[in-house]
N, C-alpha and C positions, 0 to 999 in steps of 0.2 A: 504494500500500500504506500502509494507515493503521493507528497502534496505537488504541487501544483509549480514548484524548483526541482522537482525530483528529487528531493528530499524522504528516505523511507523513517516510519515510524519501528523506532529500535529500543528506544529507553522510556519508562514512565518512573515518574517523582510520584510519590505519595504523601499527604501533609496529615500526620494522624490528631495533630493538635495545635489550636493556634496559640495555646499559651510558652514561655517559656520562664525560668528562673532567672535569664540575664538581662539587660536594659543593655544590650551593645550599642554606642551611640550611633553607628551606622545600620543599625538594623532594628531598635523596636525601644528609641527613646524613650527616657522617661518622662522628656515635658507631653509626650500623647499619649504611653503607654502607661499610663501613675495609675494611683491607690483607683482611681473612678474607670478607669476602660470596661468597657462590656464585652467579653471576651465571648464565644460563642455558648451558649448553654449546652449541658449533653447531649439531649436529645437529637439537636440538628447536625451531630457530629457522627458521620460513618460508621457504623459498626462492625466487628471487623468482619463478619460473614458479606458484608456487603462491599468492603473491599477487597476481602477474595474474590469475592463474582467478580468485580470488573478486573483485578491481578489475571485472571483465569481469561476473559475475557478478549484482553490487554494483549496478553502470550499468542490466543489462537489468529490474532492481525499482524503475530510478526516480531512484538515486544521480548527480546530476551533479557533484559538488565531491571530492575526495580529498586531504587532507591528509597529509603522510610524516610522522611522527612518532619519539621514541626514548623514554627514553634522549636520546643525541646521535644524530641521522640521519644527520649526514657521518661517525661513526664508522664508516659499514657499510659494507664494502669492493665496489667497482665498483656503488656507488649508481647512477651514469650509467646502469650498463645497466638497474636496472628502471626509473629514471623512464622512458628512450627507453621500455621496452613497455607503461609506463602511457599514455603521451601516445599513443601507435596506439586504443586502445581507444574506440570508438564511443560516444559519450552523455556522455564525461566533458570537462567545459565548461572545468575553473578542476582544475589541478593543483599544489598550494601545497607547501610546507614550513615546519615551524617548527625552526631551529637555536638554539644556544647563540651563535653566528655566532664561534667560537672558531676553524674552517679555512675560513670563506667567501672570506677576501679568496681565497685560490689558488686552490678551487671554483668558484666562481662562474660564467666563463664557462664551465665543461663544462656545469655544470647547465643553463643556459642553452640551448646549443646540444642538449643531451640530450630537449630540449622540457620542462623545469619553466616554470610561467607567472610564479610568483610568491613570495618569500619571508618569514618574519615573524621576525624575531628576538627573543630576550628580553635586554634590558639593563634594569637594575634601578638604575643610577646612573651620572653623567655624572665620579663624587666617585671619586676612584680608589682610594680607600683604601677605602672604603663597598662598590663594585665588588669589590674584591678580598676582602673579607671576607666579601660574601653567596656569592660561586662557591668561598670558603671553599679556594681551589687559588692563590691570590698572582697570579691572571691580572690582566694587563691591561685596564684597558679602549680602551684606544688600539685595539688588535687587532681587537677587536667596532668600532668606528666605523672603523676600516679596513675589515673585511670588508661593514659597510654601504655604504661608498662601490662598493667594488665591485661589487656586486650592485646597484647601481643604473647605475653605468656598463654590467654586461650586461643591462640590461634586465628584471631580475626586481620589477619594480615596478609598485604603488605598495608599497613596504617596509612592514611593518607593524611598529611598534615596541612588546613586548610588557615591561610593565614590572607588575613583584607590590608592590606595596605593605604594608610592613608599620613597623606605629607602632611607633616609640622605633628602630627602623633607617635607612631611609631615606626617610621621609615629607618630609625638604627637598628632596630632590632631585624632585620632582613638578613644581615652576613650571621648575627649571633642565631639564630634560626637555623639556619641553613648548617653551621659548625654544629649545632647539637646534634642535630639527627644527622650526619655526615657517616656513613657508614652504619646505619642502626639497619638499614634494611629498610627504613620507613622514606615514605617521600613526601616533602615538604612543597605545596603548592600556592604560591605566592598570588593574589587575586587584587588585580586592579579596582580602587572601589568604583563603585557601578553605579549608576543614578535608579536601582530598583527603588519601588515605591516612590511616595511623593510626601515623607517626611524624616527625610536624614541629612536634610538640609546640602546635596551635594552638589557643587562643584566641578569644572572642570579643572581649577586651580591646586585641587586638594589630590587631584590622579598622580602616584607616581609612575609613569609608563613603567612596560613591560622591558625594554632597553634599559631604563636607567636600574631593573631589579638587576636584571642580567649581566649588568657592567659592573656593578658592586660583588655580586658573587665574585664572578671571572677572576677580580683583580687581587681577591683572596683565594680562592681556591678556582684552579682555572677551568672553564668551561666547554661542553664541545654539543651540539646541537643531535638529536636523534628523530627517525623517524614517528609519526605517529604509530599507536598500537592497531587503531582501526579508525575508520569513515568516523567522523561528529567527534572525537576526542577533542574536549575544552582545552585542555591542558598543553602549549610548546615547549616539549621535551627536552631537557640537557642532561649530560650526564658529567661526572667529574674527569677529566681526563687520567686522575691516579686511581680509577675503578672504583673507587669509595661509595659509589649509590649516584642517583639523579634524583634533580627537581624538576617541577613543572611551574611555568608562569603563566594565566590566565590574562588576556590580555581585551576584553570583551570592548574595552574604549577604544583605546590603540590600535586593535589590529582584530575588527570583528568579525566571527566566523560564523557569523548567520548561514552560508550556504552550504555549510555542512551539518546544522543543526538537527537533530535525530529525535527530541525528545517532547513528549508531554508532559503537563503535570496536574495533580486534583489535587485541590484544597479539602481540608477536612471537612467541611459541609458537603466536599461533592462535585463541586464546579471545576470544568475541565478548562484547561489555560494550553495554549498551543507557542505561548512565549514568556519567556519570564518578564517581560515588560509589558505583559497583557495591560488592558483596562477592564474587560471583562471577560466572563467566563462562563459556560454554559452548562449549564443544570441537569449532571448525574445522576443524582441523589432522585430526583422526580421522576427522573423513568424508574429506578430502584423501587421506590415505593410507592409507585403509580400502576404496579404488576404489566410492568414492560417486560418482553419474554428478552432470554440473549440475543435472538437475532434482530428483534427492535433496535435493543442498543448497539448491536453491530453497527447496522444502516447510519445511526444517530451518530457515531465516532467514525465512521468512515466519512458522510458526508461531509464534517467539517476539519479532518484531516485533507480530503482531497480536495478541499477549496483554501485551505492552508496558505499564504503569502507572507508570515512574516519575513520583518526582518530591519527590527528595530534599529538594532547596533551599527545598521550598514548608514543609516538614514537618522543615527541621532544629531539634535542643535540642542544647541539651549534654550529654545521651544519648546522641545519635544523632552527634555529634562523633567521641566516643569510641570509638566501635562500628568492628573492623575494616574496612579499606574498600582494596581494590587501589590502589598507590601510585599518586602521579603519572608515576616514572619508569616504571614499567611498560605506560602506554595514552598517555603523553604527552598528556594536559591536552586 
């Protein structure tokens, strides 16, 4: 199934909850997200039988990869049981997750055993004071390199270390990132921050391109460029030239790869989003419990896969910045 670039649908995100424990100033402020936010009630949040049906769904058009997303994913209570009925599902190759890695260390090996393949964490600084002011909640960062160690001790690896970069915050922390996990076997992917949503106040001035991550690594530890793994890979591959491991720098501003883009996403109520810079998103959940059969919602996700055009990042100004756009915490990135 191809949109309308010739773009096939390969990967779905899944957002199991829009709440999370952190205030990241680039992703779910406190001056919107504070003590008052109405955050979605239970009931209008997917259950997980019903996100297996479309996981199941998802797979028979072609979908091999599924991502858990939130919000915080380990927020969502007896997680275990939907990965276990995600991991049953026929065609799905690679079942990930991306955390805040805030309850990994004590997670970890259920996930594990639950059949998750693999996990990606965001840490944004090794600087603990840096750390604790982008998650903007006084957390640790000891805890998150705790909960990595763990998740690598169960096996959920190779760990992807998922780091936002933004200038005049934490742009020194890039080389000391890149030296920790330098041979750990885990890889450290550097993300240019991105104008998702329309309240993280961003800038084009705050981007530190993907060249300037690249030339800072290189000049400490020197660099050599690799191929992608497959079609739609976010990530521009380097590896160290003394064999020690590679990074990845995501460069969505800089150098956008809209035409390779592979993937969907549902937000926790259900709404399908065909770009992470969507503005709106169309309503799964109503055929779900409107006794739509599967092949209803086949038609229903095919027809708006194949009339599919995005292709935000080719076509951003500072217009199109500003222009509402579904948070991050909402489809999780």
């Amino acid at each position: 199934m191809n949109d309308t670039r010739g773009r096939p649908l390969c990967d779905l995100r899944i957002s199991v909850t829009d709440r999370c424990n952190f205030r990241c100033t680039y992703c779910m402020p406190k001056e919107v997200f504070g003590r008052d936010f109405h955050f979605l009630p239970p009931g209008e949040i997917l259950r997980f039988e019903e996100i297996a049906r479309l996981a199941r769904i998802f797979a028979g058009l072609g979908v091999r990869k599924v991502r858990l997303t939130g919000g915080e994913p380990l927020l969502r209570r007896d997680l275990t049981s939907l990965i276990a009925m995600l991991a049953e599902i026929e065609g799905i190759k690679d079942l990930t997750l991306t955390t805040n890695g805030s309850l990994l260390a004590n997670m970890a090996p259920a996930l594990k055993s639950a059949g998750l393949h693999r996990v990606s964490v965001s840490l944004d600084s090794l600087d603990d004071a840096v750390f604790r002011a982008m998650n903007d909640v006084d957390f640790p960062v000891q805890r998150v390199l705790d909960g990595i160690d763990a998740a690598g001790a169960a096996g959920l690896g190779p760990i992807k270390i998922n780091v936002v970069v933004k200038r005049g915050v934490n742009e020194d922390s890039i080389v000391p990132l890149a030296a920790h996990f330098r041979g750990s076997g885990h890889i450290v992917r550097f993300i240019e921050f991105m104008d998702v949503g329309s309240t993280n106040g961003w800038r084009l001035d705050d981007v530190v391109s993907a060249s300037e991550i690249a030339h800072a690594i290189d000049a400490v530890h020197p660099l050599e460029p690799l191929e992608s793994n497959y079609r739609g890979e976010v990530a521009n591959r380097y590896r160290y030239k003394d064999g020690s491991g590679e990074i990845g720098i995501i460069a969505s501003v800089t150098q956008p790869f809209c035409g390779d883009c592979t993937r969907a996403r549902i937000s926790s109520e259900g709404l399908l989003y065909t770009c992470l810079f969507a503005s709106q998103g169309r309503d799964l959940r109503a055929l779900l419990r409107g006794g739509a059969n599967d092949a209803d919602i086949v038609r229903f996700i095919a027809g708006i896969w194949d009339a599919r055009e995005d292709r935000y990042s080719e076509l951003r100004t500072a217009e199109t910045a500003r222009a509402p756009k579904v948070e991050m915490s909402h489809i999780g990135g």
